[in-house]
N, C-alpha and C positions, 0 to 999 in steps of 0.2 A: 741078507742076514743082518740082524741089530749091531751095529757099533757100539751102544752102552747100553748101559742096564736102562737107561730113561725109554730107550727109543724099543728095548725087548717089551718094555709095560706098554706101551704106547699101540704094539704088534698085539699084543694079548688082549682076549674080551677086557672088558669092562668088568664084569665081575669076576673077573680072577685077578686085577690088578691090586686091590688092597692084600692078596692071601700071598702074592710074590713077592709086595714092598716087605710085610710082614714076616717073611721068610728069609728075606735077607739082610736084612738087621740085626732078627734073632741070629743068622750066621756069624754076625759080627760080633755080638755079644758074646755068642759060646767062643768064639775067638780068643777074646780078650782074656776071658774069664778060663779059658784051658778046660771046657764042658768040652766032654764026648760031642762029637759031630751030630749024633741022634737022640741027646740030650735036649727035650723043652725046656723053651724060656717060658715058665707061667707069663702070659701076656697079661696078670694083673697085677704079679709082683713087683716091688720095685726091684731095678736094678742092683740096689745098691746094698737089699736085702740080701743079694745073690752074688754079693762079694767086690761090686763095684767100685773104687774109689775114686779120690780127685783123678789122680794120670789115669786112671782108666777112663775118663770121663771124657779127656783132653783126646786120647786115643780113639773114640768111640767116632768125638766129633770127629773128629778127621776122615776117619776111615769111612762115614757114611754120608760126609760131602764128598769125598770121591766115586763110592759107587754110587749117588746120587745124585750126580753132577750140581748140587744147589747149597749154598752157607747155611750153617746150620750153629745160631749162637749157644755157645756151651750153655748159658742158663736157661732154655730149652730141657737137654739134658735133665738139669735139677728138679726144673717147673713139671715138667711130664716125664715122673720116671719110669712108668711101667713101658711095656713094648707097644698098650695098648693105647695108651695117652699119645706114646708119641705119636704112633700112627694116626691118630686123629688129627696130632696138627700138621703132620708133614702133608693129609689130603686134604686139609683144609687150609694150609699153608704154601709151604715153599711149592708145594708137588701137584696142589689142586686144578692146574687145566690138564691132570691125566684122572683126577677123579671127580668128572661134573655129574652135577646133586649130590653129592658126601657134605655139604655146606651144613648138613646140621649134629650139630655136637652129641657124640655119644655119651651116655649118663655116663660114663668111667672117668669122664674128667675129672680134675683134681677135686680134692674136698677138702676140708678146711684139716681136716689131719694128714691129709697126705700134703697140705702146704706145711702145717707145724712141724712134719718131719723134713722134709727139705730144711727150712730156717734151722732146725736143731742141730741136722749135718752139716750145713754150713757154717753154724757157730763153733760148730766144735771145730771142723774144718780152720778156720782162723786162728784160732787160738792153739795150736800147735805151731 
């Protein structure tokens, strides 16, 4: 039996391990966020559209470096809000010797307004 969630994806085909990383993140987010357990995360929205804030942000990191056993810098979080960016960089990042050939970037990465709204959250973020 798996000892962590690293070593269950690791047991799991290959092509089910992006639909379980992405399953349990969105876990963490309905978490955070007090969504119904069988409530979707749109995996295009941002988080932050969907009620996110700083401490939940802080909250987020934590909770998915431990069921991910890997550091995860909170401007990450900011950089890739959606469930689907993030996912991209944790296969392409922290998490990528359990997803070899995911090395190339899905068009959902950020775009220059999903960067100007980051910058915007975090301006205002500041200035309170």
């Amino acid at each position: 039996m798996p000892d962590s969630f690293t070593d269950m994806l690791r047991a799991a085909p290959r092509s089910e391990r992006r639909r379980l990383l992405e399953q349990a993140a969105a876990a963490e987010i309905r978490e955070i966020l007090q969504m119904a357990p069988d409530e979707p995360v749109p995996p295009t929205e941002s988080v932050f559209s969907l009620g996110l804030g700083s401490l939940g942000v802080v909250d987020l990191k934590e909770r998915l470096e431990a069921r991910f056993g890997c550091v995860i810098d909170a401007d990450v979080l900011f950089s890739h809000p959606t469930l689907a960016n993030l996912m991209d960089h944790l296969t392409q990042g922290q998490l990528r010797d359990l997803f070899p050939g995911d090395s190339e970037p899905d068009p959902s990465t950020p775009d220059a307004s999903t960067t100007a709204l980051v910058d915007d959250f975090l301006k205002t973020l500041y200035q309170r």
